[in-house]
C-alpha positions as CSV (number, residue, x, y, z in Angstrom):
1,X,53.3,-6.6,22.8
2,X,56.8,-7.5,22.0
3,X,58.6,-10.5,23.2
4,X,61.1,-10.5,25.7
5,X,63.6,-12.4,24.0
6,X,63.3,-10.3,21.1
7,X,64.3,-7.0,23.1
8,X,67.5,-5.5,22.6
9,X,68.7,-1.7,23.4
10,X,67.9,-1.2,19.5
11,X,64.6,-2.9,19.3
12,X,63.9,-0.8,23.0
13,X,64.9,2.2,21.5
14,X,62.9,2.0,18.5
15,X,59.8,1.5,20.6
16,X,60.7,4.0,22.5
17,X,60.9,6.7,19.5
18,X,57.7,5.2,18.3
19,X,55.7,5.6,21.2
20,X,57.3,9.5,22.2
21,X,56.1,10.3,18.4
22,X,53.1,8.7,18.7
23,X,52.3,10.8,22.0
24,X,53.8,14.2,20.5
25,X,52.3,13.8,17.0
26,X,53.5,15.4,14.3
27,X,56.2,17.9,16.2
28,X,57.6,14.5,17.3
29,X,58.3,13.5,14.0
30,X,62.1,14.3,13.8
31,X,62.9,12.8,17.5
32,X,66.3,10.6,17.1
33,X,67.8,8.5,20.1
34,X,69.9,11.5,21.7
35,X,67.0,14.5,21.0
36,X,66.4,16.0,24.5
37,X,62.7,15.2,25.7
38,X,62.8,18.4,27.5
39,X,64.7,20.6,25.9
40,X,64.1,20.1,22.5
41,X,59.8,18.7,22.5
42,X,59.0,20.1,26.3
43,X,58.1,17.2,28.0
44,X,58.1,17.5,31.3
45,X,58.1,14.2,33.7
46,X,54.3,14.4,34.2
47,X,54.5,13.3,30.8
48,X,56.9,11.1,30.5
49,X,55.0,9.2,32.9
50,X,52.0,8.7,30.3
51,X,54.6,8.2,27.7
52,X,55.9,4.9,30.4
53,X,52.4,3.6,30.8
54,X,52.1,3.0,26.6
55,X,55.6,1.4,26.9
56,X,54.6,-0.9,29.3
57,X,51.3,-1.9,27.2
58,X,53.6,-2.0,24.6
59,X,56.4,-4.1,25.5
60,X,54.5,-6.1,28.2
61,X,56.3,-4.8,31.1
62,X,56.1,-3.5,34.4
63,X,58.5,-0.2,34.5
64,X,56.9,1.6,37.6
65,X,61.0,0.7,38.9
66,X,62.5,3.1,36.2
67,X,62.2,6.6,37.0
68,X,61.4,8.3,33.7
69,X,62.0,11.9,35.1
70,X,65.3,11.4,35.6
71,X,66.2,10.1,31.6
72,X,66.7,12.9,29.4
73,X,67.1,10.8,25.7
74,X,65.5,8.0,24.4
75,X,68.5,6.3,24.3
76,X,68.4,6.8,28.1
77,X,65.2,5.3,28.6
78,X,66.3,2.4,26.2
79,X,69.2,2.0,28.7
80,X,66.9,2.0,31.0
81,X,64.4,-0.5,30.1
82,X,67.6,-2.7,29.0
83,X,69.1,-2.7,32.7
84,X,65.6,-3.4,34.0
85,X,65.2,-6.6,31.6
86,X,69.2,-7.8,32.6
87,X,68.4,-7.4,36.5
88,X,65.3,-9.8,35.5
89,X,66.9,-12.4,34.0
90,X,69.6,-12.5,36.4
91,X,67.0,-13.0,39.0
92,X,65.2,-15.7,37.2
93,X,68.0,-18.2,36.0
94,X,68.5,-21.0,38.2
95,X,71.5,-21.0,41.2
96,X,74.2,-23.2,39.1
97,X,75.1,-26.4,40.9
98,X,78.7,-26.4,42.6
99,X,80.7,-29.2,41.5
């Protein structure tokens, strides 16, 4: 599991590519952060669900909010996982004191 604070759109999307090769083996092995998850390796969003529930071991998240059939890229599930973490924080820092 990956830390939180240690999670950038380029540490997400290497995870990301990681896990989507892991799960196509080796005709996974050339995916970049634009390659089309369906177009270009088939996977349809049936699949892309199985490839969210390794991400969310992986990072330590919960991502049931993001819907993965909808994200064509790895870069767009990056995005994604990057929007979710930014609502999160915004939620969890304190109200600032008025003056």
């Amino acid at each position: 599991m990956v830390s939180n604070m240690h999670l950038n759109h380029d540490v997400v999307c290497k995870i990301v590519i990681e896990t989507i090769v892991q799960y196509l083996g080796e005709e996974g092995a050339d995916i970049h952060d634009e390659s089309q998850l369906e177009a270009d390796y088939g996977l349809d969003s049936t699949e892309l669900v199985c490839v969210a529930v390794d991400l969310e071991r992986r990072l330590g998240l919960d991502l049931k909010q993001i819907r993965f059939g909808q994200l064509k890229t790895p870069n767009d599930i990056a995005d994604a996982v990057v929007d979710l973490l930014g609502r999160r924080s915004v939620r969890s820092m304190p109200a600032l004191a008025s003056a």
